[in-house]
C-alpha positions in Angstrom: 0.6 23.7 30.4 3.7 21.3 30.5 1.6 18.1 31.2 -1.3 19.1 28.9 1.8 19.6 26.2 2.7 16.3 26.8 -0.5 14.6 26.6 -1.7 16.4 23.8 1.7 15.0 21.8 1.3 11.6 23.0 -1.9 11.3 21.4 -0.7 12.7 18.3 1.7 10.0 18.2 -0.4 7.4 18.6 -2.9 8.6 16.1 -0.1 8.8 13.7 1.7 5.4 14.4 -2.2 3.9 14.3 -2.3 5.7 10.8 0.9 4.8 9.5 -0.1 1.1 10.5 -3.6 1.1 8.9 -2.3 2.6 5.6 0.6 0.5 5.3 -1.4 -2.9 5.7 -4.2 -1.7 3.3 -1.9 -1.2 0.3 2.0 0.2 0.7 0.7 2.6 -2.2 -2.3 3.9 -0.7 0.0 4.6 2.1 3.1 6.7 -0.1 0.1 8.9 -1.8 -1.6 9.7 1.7 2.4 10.6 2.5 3.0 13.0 -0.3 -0.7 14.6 0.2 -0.3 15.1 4.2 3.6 16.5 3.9 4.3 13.9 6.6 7.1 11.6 6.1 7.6 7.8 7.3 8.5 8.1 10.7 12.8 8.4 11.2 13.4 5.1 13.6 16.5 5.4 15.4 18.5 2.4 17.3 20.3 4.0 20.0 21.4 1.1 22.7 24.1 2.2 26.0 26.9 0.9 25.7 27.1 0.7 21.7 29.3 3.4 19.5 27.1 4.0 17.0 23.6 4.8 16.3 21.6 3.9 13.2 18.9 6.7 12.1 16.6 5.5 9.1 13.8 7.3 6.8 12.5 7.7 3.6 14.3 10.8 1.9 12.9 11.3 -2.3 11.9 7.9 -2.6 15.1 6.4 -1.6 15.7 5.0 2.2 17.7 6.4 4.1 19.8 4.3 7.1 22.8 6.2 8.4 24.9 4.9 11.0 26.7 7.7 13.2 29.0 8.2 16.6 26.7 8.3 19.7 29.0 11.3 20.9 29.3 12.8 17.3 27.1 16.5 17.4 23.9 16.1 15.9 24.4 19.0 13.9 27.1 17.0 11.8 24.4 14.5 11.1 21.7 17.4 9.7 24.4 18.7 7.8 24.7 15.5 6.3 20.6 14.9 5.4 20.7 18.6 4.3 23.8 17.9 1.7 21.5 14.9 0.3 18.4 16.7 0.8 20.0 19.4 -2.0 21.4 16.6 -4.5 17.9 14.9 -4.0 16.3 18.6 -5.3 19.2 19.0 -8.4 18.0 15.9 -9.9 14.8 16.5 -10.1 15.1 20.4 -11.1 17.2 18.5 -14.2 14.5 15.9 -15.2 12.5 19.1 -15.2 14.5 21.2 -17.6 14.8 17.8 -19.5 11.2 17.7 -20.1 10.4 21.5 -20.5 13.1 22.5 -22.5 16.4 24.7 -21.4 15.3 27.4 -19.9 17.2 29.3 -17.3 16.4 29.0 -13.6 17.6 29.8 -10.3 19.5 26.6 -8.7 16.6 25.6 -5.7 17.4 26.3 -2.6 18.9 24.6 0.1 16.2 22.7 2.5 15.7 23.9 5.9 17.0 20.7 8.0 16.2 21.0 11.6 15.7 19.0 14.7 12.9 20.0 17.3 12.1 18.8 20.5 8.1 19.5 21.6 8.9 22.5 19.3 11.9 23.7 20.7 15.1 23.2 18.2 17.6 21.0 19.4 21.0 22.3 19.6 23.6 21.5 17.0 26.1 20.9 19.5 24.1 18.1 21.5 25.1 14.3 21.5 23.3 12.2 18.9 22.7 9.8 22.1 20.6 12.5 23.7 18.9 14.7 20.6 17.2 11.7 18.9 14.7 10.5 21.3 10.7 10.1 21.3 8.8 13.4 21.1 11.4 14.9 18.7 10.6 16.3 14.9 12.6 16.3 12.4 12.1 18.8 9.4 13.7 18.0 6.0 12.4 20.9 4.0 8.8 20.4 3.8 8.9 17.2 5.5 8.5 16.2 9.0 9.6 12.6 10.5 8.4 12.0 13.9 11.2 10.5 15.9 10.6 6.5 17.1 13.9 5.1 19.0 14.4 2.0 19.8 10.3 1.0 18.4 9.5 -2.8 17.4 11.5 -3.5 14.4 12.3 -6.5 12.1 15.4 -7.5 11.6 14.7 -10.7 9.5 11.6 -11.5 7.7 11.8 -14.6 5.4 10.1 -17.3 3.8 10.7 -21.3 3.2 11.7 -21.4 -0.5 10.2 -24.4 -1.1 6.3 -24.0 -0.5 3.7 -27.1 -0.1 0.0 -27.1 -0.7 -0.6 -28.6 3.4 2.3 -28.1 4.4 2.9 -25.2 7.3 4.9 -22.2 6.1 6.8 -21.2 9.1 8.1 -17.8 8.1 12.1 -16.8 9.9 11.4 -13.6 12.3 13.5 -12.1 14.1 12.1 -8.8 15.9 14.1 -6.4 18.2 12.5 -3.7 20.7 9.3 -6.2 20.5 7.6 -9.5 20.8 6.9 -12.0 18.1 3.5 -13.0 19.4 2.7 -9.7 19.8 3.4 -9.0 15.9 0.4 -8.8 13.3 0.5 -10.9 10.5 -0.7 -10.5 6.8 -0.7 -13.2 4.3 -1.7 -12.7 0.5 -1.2 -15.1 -2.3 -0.7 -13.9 -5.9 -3.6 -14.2 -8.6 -4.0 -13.2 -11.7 -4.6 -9.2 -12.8 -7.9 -10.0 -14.1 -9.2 -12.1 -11.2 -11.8 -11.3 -8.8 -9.9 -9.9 -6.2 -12.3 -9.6 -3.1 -10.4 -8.3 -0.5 -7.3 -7.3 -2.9 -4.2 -5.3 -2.5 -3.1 -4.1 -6.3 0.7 -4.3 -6.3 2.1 -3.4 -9.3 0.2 -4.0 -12.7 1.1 -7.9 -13.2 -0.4 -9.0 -9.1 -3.3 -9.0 -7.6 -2.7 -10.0 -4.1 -5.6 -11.2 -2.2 -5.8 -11.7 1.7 -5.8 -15.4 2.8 -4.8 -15.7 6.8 -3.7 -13.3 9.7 -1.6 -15.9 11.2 1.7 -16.4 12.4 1.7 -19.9 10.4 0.0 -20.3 7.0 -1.0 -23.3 5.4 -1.7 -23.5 2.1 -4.6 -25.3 0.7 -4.7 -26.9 -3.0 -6.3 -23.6 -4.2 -3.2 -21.6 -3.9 -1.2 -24.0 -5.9 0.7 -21.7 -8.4 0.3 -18.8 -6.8 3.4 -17.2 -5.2 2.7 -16.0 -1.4 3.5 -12.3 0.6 3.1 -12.1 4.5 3.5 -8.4 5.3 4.6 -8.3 9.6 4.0 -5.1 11.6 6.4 -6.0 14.8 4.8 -4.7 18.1 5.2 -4.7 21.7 2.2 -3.8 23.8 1.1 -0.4 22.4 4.3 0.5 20.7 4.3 -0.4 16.4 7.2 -0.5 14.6 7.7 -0.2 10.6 6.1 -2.9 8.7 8.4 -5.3 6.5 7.0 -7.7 3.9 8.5 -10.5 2.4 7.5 -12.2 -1.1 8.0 -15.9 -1.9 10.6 -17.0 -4.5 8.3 -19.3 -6.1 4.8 -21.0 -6.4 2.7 -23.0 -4.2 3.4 -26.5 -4.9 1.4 -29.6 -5.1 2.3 -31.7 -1.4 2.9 -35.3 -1.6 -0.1 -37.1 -0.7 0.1 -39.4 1.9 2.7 -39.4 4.3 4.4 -42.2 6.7 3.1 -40.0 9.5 -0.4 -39.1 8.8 -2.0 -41.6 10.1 0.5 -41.1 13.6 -1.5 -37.6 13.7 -4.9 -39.4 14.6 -2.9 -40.1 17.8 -1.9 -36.8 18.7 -4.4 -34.2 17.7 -4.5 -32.6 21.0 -1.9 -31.6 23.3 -1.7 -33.5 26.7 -2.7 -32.7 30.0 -0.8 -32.7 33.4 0.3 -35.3 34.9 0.7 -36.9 30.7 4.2 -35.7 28.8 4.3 -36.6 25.5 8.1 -37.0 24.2 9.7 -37.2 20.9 12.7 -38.5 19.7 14.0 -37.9 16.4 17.1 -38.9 14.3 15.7 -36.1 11.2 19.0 -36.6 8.9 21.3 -33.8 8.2 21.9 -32.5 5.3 25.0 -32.6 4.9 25.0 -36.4 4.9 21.9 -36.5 2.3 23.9 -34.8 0.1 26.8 -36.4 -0.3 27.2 -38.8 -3.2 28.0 -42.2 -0.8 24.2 -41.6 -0.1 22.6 -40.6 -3.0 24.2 -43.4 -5.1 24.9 -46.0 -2.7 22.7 -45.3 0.8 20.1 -44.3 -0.7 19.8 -44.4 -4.6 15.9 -45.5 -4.6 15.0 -41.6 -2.9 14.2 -39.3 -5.5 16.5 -36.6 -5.8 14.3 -34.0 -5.3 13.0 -35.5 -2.0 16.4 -35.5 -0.8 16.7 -31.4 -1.1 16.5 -29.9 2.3 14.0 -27.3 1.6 11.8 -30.4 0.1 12.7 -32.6 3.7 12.3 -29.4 5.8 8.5 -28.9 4.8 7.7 -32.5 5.9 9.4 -32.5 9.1 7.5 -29.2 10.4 4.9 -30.7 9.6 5.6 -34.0 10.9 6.7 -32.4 14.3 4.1 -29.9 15.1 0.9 -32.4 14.5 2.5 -34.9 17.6 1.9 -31.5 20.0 4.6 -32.4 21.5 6.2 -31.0 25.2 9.8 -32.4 24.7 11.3 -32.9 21.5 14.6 -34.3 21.0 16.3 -34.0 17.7 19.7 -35.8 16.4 21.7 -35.0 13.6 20.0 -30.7 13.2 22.3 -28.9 10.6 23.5 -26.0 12.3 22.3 -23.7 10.3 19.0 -25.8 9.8 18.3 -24.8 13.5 19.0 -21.0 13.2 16.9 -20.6 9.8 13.7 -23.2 10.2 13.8 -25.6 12.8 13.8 -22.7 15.5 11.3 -20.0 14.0 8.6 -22.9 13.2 9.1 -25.0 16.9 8.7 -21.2 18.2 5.8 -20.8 15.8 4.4 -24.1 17.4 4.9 -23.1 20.9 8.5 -24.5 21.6 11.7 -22.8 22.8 15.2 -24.9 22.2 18.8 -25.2 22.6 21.4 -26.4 20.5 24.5 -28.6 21.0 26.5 -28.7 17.6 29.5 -31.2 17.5 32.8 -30.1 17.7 34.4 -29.5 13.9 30.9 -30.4 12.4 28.5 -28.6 10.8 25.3 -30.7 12.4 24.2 -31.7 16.1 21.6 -32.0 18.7 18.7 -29.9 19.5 16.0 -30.8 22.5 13.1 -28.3 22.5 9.9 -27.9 25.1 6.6 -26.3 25.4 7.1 -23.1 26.8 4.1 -22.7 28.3 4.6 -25.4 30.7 8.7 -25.6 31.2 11.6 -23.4 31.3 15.3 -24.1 31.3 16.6 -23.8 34.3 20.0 -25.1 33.3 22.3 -27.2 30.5 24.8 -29.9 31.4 26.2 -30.8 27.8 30.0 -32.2 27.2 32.2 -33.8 24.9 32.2 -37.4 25.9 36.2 -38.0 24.3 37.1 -34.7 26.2 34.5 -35.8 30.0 36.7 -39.1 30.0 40.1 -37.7 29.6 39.3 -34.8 31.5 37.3 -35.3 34.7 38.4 -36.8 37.5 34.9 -38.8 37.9 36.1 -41.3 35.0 39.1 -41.7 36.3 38.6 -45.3 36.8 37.1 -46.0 33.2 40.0 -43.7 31.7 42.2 -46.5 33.1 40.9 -49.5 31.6 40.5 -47.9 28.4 44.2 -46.7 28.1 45.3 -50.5 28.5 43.9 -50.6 25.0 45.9 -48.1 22.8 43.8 -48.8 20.1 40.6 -48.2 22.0 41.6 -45.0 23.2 42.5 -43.2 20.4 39.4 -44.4 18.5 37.4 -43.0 21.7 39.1 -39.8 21.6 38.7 -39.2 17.9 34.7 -39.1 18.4 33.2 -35.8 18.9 30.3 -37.0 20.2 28.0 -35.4 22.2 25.8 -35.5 25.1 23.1 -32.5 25.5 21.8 -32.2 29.0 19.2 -29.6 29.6 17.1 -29.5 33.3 13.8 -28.2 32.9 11.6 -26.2 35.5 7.9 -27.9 35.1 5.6 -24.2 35.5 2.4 -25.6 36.8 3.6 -27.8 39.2 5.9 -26.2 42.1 9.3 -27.9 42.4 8.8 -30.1 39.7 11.8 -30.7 37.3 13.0 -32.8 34.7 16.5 -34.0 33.5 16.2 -34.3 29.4 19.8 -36.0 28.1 20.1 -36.0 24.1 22.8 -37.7 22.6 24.2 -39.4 19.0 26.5 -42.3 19.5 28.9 -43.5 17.5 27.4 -45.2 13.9 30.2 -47.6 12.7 29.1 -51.3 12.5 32.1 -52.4 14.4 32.0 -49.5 16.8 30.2 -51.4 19.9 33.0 -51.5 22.0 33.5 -47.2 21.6 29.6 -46.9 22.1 30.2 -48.9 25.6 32.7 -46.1 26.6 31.1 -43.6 25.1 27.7 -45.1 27.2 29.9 -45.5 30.3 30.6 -41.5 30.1 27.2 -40.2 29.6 25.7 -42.5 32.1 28.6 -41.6 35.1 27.8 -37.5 33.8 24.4 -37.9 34.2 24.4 -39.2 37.5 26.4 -36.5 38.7 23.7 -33.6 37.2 21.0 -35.3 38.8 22.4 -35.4 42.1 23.5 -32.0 41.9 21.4 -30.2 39.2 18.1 -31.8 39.6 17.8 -34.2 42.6 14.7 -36.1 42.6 13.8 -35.6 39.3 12.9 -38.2 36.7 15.6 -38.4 33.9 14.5 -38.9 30.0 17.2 -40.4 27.9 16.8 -39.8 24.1 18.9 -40.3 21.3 19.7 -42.4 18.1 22.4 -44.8 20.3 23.3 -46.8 16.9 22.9 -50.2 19.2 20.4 -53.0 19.1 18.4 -54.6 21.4 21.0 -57.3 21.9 23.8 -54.8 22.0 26.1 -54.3 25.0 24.8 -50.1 25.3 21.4 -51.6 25.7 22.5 -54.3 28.2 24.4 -51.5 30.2 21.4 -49.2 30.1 18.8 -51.1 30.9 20.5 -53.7 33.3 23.0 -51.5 34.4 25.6 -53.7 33.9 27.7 -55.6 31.2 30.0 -58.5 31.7 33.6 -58.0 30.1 32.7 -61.2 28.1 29.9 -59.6 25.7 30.3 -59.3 22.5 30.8 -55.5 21.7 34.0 -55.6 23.5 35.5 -57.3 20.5 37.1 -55.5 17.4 38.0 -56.4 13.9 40.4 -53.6 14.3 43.8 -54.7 14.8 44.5 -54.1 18.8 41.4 -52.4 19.8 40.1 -55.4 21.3 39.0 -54.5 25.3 38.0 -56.6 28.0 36.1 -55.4 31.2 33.0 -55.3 33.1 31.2 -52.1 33.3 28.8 -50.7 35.1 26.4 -47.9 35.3 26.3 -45.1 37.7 22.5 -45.1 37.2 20.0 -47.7 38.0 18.0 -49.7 35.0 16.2 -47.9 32.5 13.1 -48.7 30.3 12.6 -48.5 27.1 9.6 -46.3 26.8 8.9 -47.7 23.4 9.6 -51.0 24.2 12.1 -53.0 21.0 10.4 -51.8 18.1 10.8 -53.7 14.9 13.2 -51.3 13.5 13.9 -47.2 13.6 16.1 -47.2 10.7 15.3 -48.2 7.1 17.3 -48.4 4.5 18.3 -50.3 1.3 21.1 -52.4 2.9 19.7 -52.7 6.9 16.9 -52.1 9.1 16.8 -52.4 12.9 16.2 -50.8 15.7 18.4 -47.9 17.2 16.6 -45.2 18.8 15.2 -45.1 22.4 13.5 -42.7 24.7 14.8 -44.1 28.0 13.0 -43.5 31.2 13.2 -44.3 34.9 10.4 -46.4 35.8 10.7 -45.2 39.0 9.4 -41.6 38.4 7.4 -42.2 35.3 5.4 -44.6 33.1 4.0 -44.8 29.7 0.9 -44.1 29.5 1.1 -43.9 25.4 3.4 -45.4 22.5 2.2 -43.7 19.2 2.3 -46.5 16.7 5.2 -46.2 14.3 4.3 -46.4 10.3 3.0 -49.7 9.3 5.4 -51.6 7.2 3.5 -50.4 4.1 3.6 -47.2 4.6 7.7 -47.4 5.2 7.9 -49.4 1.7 5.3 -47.5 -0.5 8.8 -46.2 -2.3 10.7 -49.0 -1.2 13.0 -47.5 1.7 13.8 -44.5 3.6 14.2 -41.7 3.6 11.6 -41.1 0.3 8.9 -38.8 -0.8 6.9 -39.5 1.6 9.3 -39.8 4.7 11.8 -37.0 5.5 14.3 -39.2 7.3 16.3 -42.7 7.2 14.9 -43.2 10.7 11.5 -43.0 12.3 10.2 -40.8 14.9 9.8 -42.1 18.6 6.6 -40.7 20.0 5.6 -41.4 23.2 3.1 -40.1 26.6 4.8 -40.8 29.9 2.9 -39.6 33.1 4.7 -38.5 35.9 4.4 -40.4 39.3 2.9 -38.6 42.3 
């Protein structure tokens, strides 16, 4: 009798949840009238985690939600106490809108609701711990009311939209989704017409919308038809068979018109398609933070030709999404990623796209580096990052460097007043058994007359990285990306890819006063390649172009198989410079498809 119990109530429960789902993603008011006509409540979803003090318990009590956070050892009959006492002042308000639209008359006060908790029909005990007495399977009765208990279910705990919203451009909502999986969540997205519109399939909500269904993916992208229209995605968060409570979010504004052609259109012909085994395709990608956009050296002085609006971030944000996820890329590297650019968008639309990351932010600054990778053919099996000012002062390895530099006074405090950064993640290839890869990220320092604190700073990452590749990833190939704010003829160019400078170059001198430095240095690593080869430039602005950026590779492991053209001169000048309204960035993206060696 016991098993068939059980079975029969497990059914029951997934007839409901199956019905509560339905109802809720056909119209949310079709769903609150089949409530009130059934006598069946929303069900009451309780997060109850070990190890956590409290518990959260949340339903729908007379129209109002209810979420009540509450000891895990506190008596549950404290807690129904509690639902009855609002229960009652839900029922005096309404018997007084009554009186107020019948007339005085006198009347009993109503009574008190019964408020129980029952488990497979037995009532729970008032004296038993809320940890224990809210669990699946158990009832609670508010008066007429009955809320079938779901702990710990699929649930949403963010569900937002871009505010900026481009005809062509991906919206890539923020999701965040607890007891569940975000690939296993369904997905409903309606855009806003007007009341007197052929609807079609149409969800009336409210008298001024019509909402009408336009995609049941993850990603939307709107076409030139739903220009002016505001947009709704309505999620259901699940994990296997389990549902969780549907949340919706609505758009702030309208669909906008996109802005035509764009620097990296044309790149997309390249990379339509994903690659296969043994290819890789790799990005590199100074994308601008914005707190540098926004500051009033660049919009008067850096960069006063970009129209204001296409220096907003929500604006920049649209076309770097896009820009990004039509390379299909495996490994992207990304410089300059406002922190919370990488929480909010960067990170729901590269996991959107198919791409987990990690982020490095610099130390006292709001901005930093991010490397992300297909997750369907790598994993992170470990990170490596440091603090380049804090590796050379610190560990013994650059002992020897740490030397030379502190003959310089000068030098070294210049050195150590950097925060820059090197991000070192090793990646586990899936498909291909002991496979791995060593991905180094990394931002140098940008002032003209900083070459001889970008040698140092090279010196570091290049000694570091030797040292994780010996003992992190032996064998593996090493990819070296980053916006290294050094030319072609530049000493960190000379180091990395002849692995040695002479102490007579160039970048060893200093129009600083005593920060002049003289000494020959070389790499821990062998020569690199430029993947890309010495492009033209990666950087252009009003006042200078040249090239900066590098993917870096070890032409012993791998070779290029691929070098997506960069934007023709042109297209980089249609609005005389970068970054502009068609070009989200004062650099370019390096795009590339290396094939590992046997």
């Amino acid at each position: 009798m016991s098993a068939a119990r059980d079975s029969m109530l497990t059914r029951l429960s997934t007839v409901l949840t199956l019905l509560h789902r339905r109802l809720l993603l056909s119209s949310p008011k079709a769903f609150s009238r089949a409530r009130r006509l059934s006598g069946m409540g929303e069900p009451a979803v309780v997060r109850c985690l070990p190890g956590e003090p409290t518990l959260t318990i949340s339903f729908w009590l007379d129209g109002s939600h209810r979420h009540m956070l509450r000891d895990q050892d506190e008596e549950v009959g404290k807690v129904l106490a509690r639902i009855k006492i609002n229960a009652t002042k839900g029922q005096v308000r309404k018997a007084k809108k009554s009186r107020k639209r019948k007339g005085p008359e006198p009347s009993e006060a109503p009574a008190a609701p019964v408020v129980r908790l029952y488990y497979y029909g037995v009532s729970v005990a008032d004296t038993a711990r809320n940890s224990e007495a809210w669990r699946d399977g158990a009832l609670l009765q508010v008066g007429n009311f009955k809320y079938a208990v779901q702990r710990n279910v699929p649930t949403l705990t963010t569900v937002e939209l871009p505010v900026s919203l481009l005809a062509t451009y991906p919206v890539c909502p923020n999701l965040q989704v607890e007891f569940g999986k975000l690939e296993d969540c369904e997905f409903t997205w309606y855009k806003e017409t007007a009341p007197n519109a052929s609807p079609g399939d149409a969800d009336v909500s409210g008298q001024d919308s019509i909402w009408t269904v336009v995609g049941r993916e993850r990603v939307y992208v709107p076409s030139n038809q739903d220009i002016g229209c505001r947009l709704k995605l309505l999620c259901t968060p699940r994990d296997g068979g389990r549902f969780g409570p549907a949340r919706e979010a609505i758009s702030e504004g309208a669909v906008e018109a996109g802005p035509g052609t764009c620097t990296f259109d044309n790149r997309h012909t390249y990379t339509v398609r994903e690659v296969a085994w043994p290819a890789l395709r790799v990005v590199s990608y100074n994308i601008l933070a914005d707190i540098y956009a926004q500051t009033e050296l660049s919009k008067n002085v850096l960069y006063p030709y970009c129209a204001p609006y296409a220096l907003e971030l929500d604006y920049r944000q649209n076309l770097i999404k896009k820009e990004l996820g039509g390379y299909n890329a495996d490994i992207i590297c990304l410089q300059e990623v406002d922190k919370s650019v990488f929480k909010d968008s960067l990170s729901p639309a590269m996991d959107a796209f198919g791409l987990d990351g990690v982020f490095r932010v610099k130390e006292k600054q709001h901005e930093g580096l991010a490397t992300f990778y297909r997750r369907s053919k790598f994993e992170l099996l470990s990170r490596h990052d440091i603090v380049l000012s804090e590796a050379l002062t610190c560990d013994p390895i650059h002992s020897g460097l740490l030397e030379r530099v502190c003959a310089s006074g000068a030098l070294k405090q210049r050195v150590q007043q950097r925060s820059t950064t090197l991000q070192v993640s090793v990646l586990k290839a899936l498909n291909e058994t002991g496979r791995t890869v060593c991905v180094a990220n990394t931002h140098l320092y940008w002032h003209p007359e900083g070459g001889n604190v970008r040698l140092v700073q090279m010196g570091v990452a290049l000694q570091h990285l030797s040292r994780v590749m010996e003992d992190a990833a032996p064998g593996a190939p090493l990819l070296f990306c980053g916006d290294f704010n050094s030319s072609p003829d530049s000493g960190v160019f000379q180091l990395v890819t002849e692995a040695r400078v002479p102490q007579q170059h160039a970048d060893w001198g200093s129009s600083v006063p005593g920060d002049s430095c003289s000494m020959e240095l070389l790499s821990a690593l062998p020569p690199l390649q430029s993947a890309c080869s010495q492009l033209a430039y990666t950087n252009y602005v009003g006042r200078f172009h040249g090239c900066l950026d590098y993917i870096f590779i070890q032409p012993g492991n791998m070779q290029v198989e691929q070098v997506i053209p960069p934007p023709s001169h042109q297209e980089v000048t249609a609005y005389e410079a970068l970054p502009s309204v068609g070009h989200p960035s004062d650099h370019i993206a390096l795009v590339c498809d290396l094939c590992w060696n046997p």
